[in-house]
Structures are given as C-alpha cells and as structure tokens.
C-alpha positions, 0 to 999 in steps of 0.5 A: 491499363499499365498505371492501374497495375502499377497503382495495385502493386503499389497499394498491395505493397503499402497494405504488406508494409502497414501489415508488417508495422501494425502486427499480424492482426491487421490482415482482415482481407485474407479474412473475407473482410470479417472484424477479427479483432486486434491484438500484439505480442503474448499475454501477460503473466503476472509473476507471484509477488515476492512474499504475497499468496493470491486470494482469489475473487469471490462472494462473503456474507461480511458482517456479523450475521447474528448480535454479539452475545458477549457485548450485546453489538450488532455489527452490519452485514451484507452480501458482497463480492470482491476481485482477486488480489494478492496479499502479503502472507504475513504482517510487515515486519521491523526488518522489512520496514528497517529496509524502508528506513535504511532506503530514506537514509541513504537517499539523503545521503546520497543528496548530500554528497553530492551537495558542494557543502559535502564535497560535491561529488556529483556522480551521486546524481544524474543530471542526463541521460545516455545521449547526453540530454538534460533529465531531472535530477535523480539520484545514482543508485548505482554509485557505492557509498564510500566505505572510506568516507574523506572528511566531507564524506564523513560529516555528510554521514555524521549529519545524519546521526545524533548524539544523546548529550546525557548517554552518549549513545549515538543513534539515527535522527528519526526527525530526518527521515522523511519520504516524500512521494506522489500518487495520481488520483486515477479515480477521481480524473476518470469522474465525468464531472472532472472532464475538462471540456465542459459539454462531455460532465454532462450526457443529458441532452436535455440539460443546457451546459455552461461552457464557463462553468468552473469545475474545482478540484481538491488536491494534496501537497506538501513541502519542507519549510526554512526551519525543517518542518513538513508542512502538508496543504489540501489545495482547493482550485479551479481544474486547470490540467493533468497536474491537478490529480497528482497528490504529494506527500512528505511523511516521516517514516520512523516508527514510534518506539515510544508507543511501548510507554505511552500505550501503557501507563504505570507499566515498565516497557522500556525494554522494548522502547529501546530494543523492539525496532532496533534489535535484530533479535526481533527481525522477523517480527510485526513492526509497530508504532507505525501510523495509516499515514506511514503504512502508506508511505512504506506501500508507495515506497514499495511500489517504487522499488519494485517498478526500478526493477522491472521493465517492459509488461511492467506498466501493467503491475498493480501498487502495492496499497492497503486492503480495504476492509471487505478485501481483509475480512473476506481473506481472513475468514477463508475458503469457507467464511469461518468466523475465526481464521481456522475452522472451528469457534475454539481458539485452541486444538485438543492438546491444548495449543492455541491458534494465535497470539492474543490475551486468553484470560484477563491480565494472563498474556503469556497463558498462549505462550507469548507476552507481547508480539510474536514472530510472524508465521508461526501459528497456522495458516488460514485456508487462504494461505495467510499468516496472523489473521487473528491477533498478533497485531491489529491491522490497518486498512484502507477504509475510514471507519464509520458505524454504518460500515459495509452498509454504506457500501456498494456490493462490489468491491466495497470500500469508503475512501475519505481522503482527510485534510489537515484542517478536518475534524479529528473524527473524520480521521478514524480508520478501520483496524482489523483483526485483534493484537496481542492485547485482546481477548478472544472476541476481539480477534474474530474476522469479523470484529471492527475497531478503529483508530486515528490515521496518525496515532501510532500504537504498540499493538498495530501493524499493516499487511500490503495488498495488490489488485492482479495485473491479470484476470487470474482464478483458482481451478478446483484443485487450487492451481491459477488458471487464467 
C-alpha cells in the first residue's frame, strides 16, 4: 500500500512538472479529461509596416466587364477573392532604392577591408560566435566604416569608383554592384509529387508506386565567373534533399539611368540621364529603370533587413514581394471597385485639377502640371489609402502576362507564376505591368488596363510597389478600424 502511494506521488509530481515545462494548457485532467486544446504564449500582432496601409481582404469583379470603347479590346473578366495584405502607399522611390544601393556598397566594402590585399582587418567579418564556436562568415555591421580611411583602407574604397577618362568625373561602378541572395521555394516543397519518400506523391491506394521512381526538380543558381561575370543557371536534377528548393540569385541593382534616352529616340533627356537618380532634388521620386528582376532583388533585400532587426514572433512576418495583378487591381480600384483610382470616370475635379500624372491630350505632357514623373503622393489618395494607382509610374507585378489573363486563374488568391530560365524563349519573359505612367493617355491609367514588358527590360516610365501577405488573420470592422 505504502509503494502504491509513493508511485501516485511520484506520478502526480511528474504530471506538475510536464505541466510547468509544456505550458498551462496541458492540464486536461482538472477538465474531466475533456480535449481542450493547446496553446503558448499571447497572440501575435503584427505591427503595421513602416510606409504600408492594410488592404483588406475582399471579393472584385477584375477585368473589364464591358469591351473598351476607345480600342475596341476586350479585356478578361472574373470574379475573384484575395487575403488581406499590406502594400506599400506609395511607389519605391530613388531615395529608397539609393538605400538599397549604398547597402550593396558597403557590404562590398566591408569584404574588402577585411581582405589581406586591403589590410586585412579582420573585425569587418565574424567568423564565431559569442561562445567562441566557428559560424559562417558574415560581415560585422556593427564595425564603422573609417571616416580616416589608411592607405589600404583608402584603395579598398577608391576600388569601388571609376573615373570617366575624357570628363573626370568620378562616380560609382554600377557593374559592381551585385546582391546576391536566395529564396526557398516553399510552394513547390509543399507539392506531393515532390515528397521524398516515393509511397506519400501518391494517395490512390489503387495505383502501384514505384519506389525507384526518379523525381526531378528545376531549380535556380547563380555565381561570379574569373573574369567578373554573373553567370545565372536553371539546374535540372534528381531530388535529392531540402537543398533543392533554395534558389540563388545574383542581380545587378543599379538602375538603368540611360532609359531616359534609349526610351526616347530624336529627344533630349539627357538632363535626366545624369541627374534623375542621383540628384537629391528628385529623392522622393518614383525610381525607374529598374527591371522585374531588381524590383525583386530590392524586395528580398528588404526582407533581410528588416528580419535583422527583429526577434522573437519575428518567424512569423511575411517577405516583402511584388503583388500579383489581382492583388494590385483589387487595391486600385477601392472600396467601391471604381474603374479609376477615385470615384468618378472624369480624370479631373471641377475646378479643373486632375486626379493624376499622366499625358492628357497628344504630345501636351505638362497640361496636369508635370512633364515627366511626379513626386509621390502628391494626388489624392484612393479609398484604400494608397498613392499613384493611376499614372505616374506603371507598376510591376508578380504575375507573367499572357492574354487569357485572370481567366487562367483560380478564383482565390489569383496569379500565374513562371519562373523563366535563361535559355527560355524571350515571350516567356513578359510580366504584368499596371496602372499606366506619365507617358499615357487616359484610357491607359484605368485599374483595370494591362500591359506588358520584359522582366529584364528597364524603362523610364516603370517602377514597383511591395506587398506583404498579413502575418495575422487581420479585418476592417465597419468603422475602418483592424480588428482581429
């Protein structure tokens, strides 16, 4: 009797103790022994994103519902429905993608001070960690830059610069400025055909699997080649682990200053070749002549240096992406699904202002007051918040562009993803642009118009937006306030 005792002591004292380790919830027996589920620590708040409004989630007829009376085009239509998300309010500016730029810089910098033909310094990396174990070396953004830079110290930045022999003017090596990163194909791993035990690709009890069946996967790499090259590879091989949906990339982030003139044959732009990117007058400008390719470079970037700042619930924010091109018509066209940004089909108020920067009558640009870009932000807003949904700059999305449009696409949470190799056909290339730029008439900036360009083909009227999926299943109540 006297063991039996000490044995319900013991096992009570073990339940206490699992009780204390696991969290309260496991304390079903105080319940009767009911199921009363399990869970740890508050729930999580996401904090709105610096610069982003929530676009709540919702139902749009997308497309043109009705043929285009000016071009005669019939653009596809279907009813669809798309999660909340939060966008960014206004398109990237040159002074947000300098950040990007400055940040590509002085990562490369940081490496070759720390590279013995520099100097050497070594405290520019961090080869350990705090207990003095060896980590993959990264850089140490904590170490300054010298502001009194030693004569290694001043060639290794000098390194990055080059001089115009006939000007002399000295100015940044755009062909240096590289970013190399890496996404994990989430999607793709989650496919049943890629399981990588041979009996869970197939749940058909009635078909006979093969257990020697060879499953390949497609995935993207890049590196630097001896003479400085990027050289970008579609890999085609037999799964064989978690590796295989990590995908790396190496783009060069500079933008493309020289669109200004290769956009415009017989014009003089030269003004803004040499001065729309660099010159702080245009800070707060849309940044252009960045192609799909960069716009999701700047977005990986962004998702990295926002996480180094974070900790803790930080696993579950969102990257930052492009939206696709149901997610930008739906927050375009409002509350309401207006066919322009603003409430009404007239493009300007009674007083005579207009709603946004685009081209009004044929060859007159400057009739809504600007020539080229604008400032961001300066128009009204849309109902949702956001800034420029009509002109301005056309936008980059996510989505490849085919004619069938949204009718090829399924009625939640739209989009078409083609992920293009190198060696693919250029028409496979073409991504979805949207809202209309500076340089187009007023049927071009409607919500609903689509257009197209080449993922690697920078212009001087495209710019991009971020998007990010809510960490959070978060809603509007009836007075716009979130709510969870």
């Amino acid at each position: 009797m006297r063991r039996t005792t000490i044995s319900l002591l013991c096992l009570a004292v073990l339940v206490a103790l699992l009780g204390s380790c696991m969290g309260s919830k496991l304390t079903s027996t105080s319940q009767g022994g009911e199921v009363t589920g399990y869970g740890t620590g508050r729930g999580f708040t996401e904090p709105t994103p610096y610069g982003m409004v929530l676009v709540n989630r919702g139902f749009l007829n997308m497309g043109e519902t009705k043929n285009d009376s000016l071009w005669g085009k019939s653009t596809p239509s279907k009813e669809i429905s798309v999660d909340g998300f939060w966008m960014d309010e206004t398109e990237v500016t040159n002074a947000k993608y300098r950040q990007f730029v400055m940040w590509v810089r002085d990562s490369i910098l940081r490496t070759r001070l720390a590279d013995p033909a520099y100097g050497g310094d070594e405290t520019y990396m961090i080869t350990e960690d705090k207990n003095g174990e060896p980590v993959t070396p990264h850089l140490n953004w904590k170490k300054s830059l010298p502001r009194k830079p030693n004569e290694d110290e001043l060639r290794a930045i000098e390194s990055l610069y080059k001089v115009n022999p006939v000007t002399g003017e000295k100015l940044l090596d755009a062909s240096q400025m590289n970013y190399r990163y890496e996404v994990y194909d989430y999607v793709t791993a989650a496919l049943r055909r890629n399981r990588f035990k041979p009996e869970e690709r197939n749940l058909n009890t009635d078909y006979t699997v093969n257990p020697n069946e060879v499953v390949m996967i497609s995935k993207d790499t890049a590196y630097i080649d001896d003479e400085g090259n990027i050289v970008r590879e579609t890999i085609n091989r037999p799964l064989s682990g978690e590796w295989d949906f990590l995908n790396t990339y190496i783009v060069n982030i500079f933008p493309d200053t020289t669109c200004w003139v290769n956009d415009f044959t017989n014009s003089d732009n030269e003004v803004y070749l040499r001065n729309y990117f660099s010159n702080p007058t245009f800070n707060d400008y849309p940044v252009v002549g960045v192609t799909w390719e960069q716009a999701n470079a700047f977005c990986a970037w962004r998702t990295d240096f926002l996480l180094k700042g974070l900790s803790g619930q930080a696993r579950y924010i969102q990257r930052y992406r492009l939206p696709t091109e149901a997610e930008w018509e739906y927050a375009a066209r409002g509350k309401d699904g207006t066919e322009f940004p603003w409430e009404n089909e007239d493009v300007k108020n009674g007083d005579g202002c207009f709603f946004a920067n685009f081209k009004p009558e044929r060859g007159n640009y400057t009739k809504d007051g600007n020539l080229i870009t604008s400032k961001v932000g300066i128009y009204a807003s849309n109902s949702n918040g956001l800034f420029d949904m009509a002109g301005n700059v056309a936008e980059w999305t996510s989505t490849i562009y085919t004619e069938a449009g949204v009718q090829a696409m399924n009625d939640l949470n739209p989009q078409l993803e083609y992920k293009a190799a190198l060696e693919d056909p250029y028409r496979l290339k073409k991504k979805s642009i949207r809202g209309g730029s500076w340089k187009d008439p007023e049927s071009q900036i409607r919500s609903v118009w689509r257009s197209w360009e080449y993922q690697n083909q920078p212009r001087s009227y495209i710019g991009f937006r971020c998007v990010r999926s809510l960490a959070s299943s978060t809603s509007l109540n009836a007075k716009g306030k979130r709510k969870k």
